[in-house]
C-alpha positions in Angstrom: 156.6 181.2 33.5 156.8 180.7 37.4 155.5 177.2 38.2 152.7 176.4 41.1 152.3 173.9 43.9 149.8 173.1 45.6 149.1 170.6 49.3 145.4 170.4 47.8 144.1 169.7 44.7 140.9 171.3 42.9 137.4 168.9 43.3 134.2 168.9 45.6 134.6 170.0 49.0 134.1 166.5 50.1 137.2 165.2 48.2 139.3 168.1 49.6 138.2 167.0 53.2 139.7 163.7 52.2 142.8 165.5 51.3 143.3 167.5 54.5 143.0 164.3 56.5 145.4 162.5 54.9 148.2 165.5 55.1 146.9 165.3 58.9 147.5 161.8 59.4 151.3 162.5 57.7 151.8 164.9 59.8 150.1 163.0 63.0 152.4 160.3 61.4 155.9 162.1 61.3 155.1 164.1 64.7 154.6 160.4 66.7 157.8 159.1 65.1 159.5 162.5 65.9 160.4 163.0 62.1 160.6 165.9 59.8 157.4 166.1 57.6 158.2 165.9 54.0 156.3 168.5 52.1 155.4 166.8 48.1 153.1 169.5 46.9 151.3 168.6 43.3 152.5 170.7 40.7 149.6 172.7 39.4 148.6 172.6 35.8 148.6 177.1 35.9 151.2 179.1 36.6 152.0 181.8 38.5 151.1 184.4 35.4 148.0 183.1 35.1 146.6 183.5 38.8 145.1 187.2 38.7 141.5 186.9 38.0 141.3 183.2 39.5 138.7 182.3 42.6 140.7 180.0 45.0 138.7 178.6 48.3 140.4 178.0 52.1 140.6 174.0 52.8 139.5 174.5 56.3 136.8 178.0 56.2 135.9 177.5 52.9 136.5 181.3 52.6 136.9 183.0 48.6 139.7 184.8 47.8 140.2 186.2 44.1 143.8 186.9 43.4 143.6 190.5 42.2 147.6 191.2 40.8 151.1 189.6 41.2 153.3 192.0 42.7 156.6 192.0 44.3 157.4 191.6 48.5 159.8 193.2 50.5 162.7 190.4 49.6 161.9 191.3 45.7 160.2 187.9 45.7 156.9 188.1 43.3 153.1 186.5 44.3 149.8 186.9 44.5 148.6 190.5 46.0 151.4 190.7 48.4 150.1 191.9 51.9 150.0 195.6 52.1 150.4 196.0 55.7 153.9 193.9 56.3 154.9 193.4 52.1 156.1 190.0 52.9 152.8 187.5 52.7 151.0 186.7 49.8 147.0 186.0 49.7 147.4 182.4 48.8 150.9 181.0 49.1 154.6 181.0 50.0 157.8 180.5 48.9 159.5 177.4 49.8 163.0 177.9 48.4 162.9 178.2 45.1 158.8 176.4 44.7 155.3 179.0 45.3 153.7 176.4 47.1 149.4 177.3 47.5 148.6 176.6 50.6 145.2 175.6 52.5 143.9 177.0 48.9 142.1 175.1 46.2 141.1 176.5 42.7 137.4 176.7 42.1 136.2 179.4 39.1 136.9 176.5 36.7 135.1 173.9 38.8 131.3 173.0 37.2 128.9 175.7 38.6 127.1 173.1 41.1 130.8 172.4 42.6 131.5 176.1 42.5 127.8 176.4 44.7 129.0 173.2 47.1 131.8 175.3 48.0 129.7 178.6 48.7 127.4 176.3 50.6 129.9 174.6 52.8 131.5 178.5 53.7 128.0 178.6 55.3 127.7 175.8 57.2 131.5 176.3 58.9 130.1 179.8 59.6 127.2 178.4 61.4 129.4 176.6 63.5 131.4 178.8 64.5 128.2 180.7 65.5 127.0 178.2 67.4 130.4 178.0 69.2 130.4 181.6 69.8 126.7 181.2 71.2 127.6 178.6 73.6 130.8 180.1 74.7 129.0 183.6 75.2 125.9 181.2 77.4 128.2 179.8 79.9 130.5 183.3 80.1 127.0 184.9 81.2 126.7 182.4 84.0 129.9 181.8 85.1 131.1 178.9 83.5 134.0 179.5 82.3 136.3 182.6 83.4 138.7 183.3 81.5 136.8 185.7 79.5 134.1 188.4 79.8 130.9 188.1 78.5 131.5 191.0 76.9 133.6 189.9 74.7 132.5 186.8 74.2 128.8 188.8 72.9 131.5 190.9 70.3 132.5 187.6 69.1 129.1 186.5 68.6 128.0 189.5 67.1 131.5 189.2 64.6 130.2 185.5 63.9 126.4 186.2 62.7 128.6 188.9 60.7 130.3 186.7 58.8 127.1 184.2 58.4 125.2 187.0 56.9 127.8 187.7 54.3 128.1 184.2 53.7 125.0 183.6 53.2 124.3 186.7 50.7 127.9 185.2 48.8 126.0 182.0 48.2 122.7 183.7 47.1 124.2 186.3 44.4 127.0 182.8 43.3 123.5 180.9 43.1 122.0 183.8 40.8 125.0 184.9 39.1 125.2 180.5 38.2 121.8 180.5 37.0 121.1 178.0 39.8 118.8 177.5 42.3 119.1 176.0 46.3 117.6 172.9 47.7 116.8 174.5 50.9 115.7 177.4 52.5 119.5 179.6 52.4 118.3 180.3 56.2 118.5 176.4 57.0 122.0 175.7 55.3 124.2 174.1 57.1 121.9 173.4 59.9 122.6 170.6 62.7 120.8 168.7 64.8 119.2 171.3 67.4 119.1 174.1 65.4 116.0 175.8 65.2 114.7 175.8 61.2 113.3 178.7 59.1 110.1 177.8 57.7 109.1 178.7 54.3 
């Protein structure tokens, strides 16, 4: 049985917010003192044998990623469905000598079904900022704001952004039905901000 790490530990996405800022501030910490961050992952209560089948969630997009097989990489090394392009990643971790360390991941099929629906929810609100980013960078490219990129490309990464809102958006409604649960709001006004224009019902 291969042993996991992990930086992040399984819980709402609130608590692993609180998480990623204190690994910042260590690493704000050890930069400012010009010192080698010290990396003291948790050992994980799975192991490595255990992962296919298992819904893990990015720290920072929130993005879903179910582990599919362990397989082998190019150094012989074994992990969760190694990348098929280069044969030396692996969907969710690394190897750090002789640890698989998860990284920027956190478990969430075993988490209650409202945590599970926190977590779809919060992959829509990053997505709608990034939208809105994409929006305002695509504005001031169309007047000459800024110039160090074309509007045209700036409208591609718009268009790539409302992509990946939709299909957030349709992950959270068919986790909210296949949960049995149902949303607070609208879907459309998830993750709204101030500004934002709301759907009305």
């Amino acid at each position: 049985m291969t042993a996991l790490y992990a930086e992040y530990t399984s819980g709402t996405p609130e608590d692993v917010a609180r998480q990623v800022e204190k690994v910042h501030a260590r690493e704000r910490a050890a930069f400012r003192a010009r010192k080698r961050l010290e990396h003291n992952p948790t050992l994980l209560p799975w192991t490595m044998e255990e992962l296919p089948g298992t819904t893990w969630r990015n720290a920072y997009t929130f993005a879903a990623e179910t582990v599919k097989e362990l397989n082998t990489d190019n150094f012989g090394k074994t992990g969760p469905d190694p990348a098929e392009t280069s044969g030396i990643m692996f969907s969710i971790g690394l190897w750090r000598g002789e640890q698989f360390c998860i990284e920027h991941w956190v478990r969430v099929d075993h988490l209650p079904a409202r945590v599970q629906q926190a977590w779809a929810a919060a992959r829509v609100g990053y997505c709608r900022q990034e939208v809105r980013a994409a929006q305002q960078a695509y504005d001031d490219a169309k007047h000459g704001k800024k110039h160090y990129s074309s509007p045209t490309y700036r409208k591609r990464t718009l268009e790539w952004k409302e992509k990946h809102l939709a299909e957030a958006r349709q992950e959270l409604a068919e986790l909210t039905e296949h949960l049995g649960l149902t949303l607070a709001l609208d879907i459309r006004n998830i993750g709204a901000s101030a500004g934002d224009q709301l759907a009305l019902l």
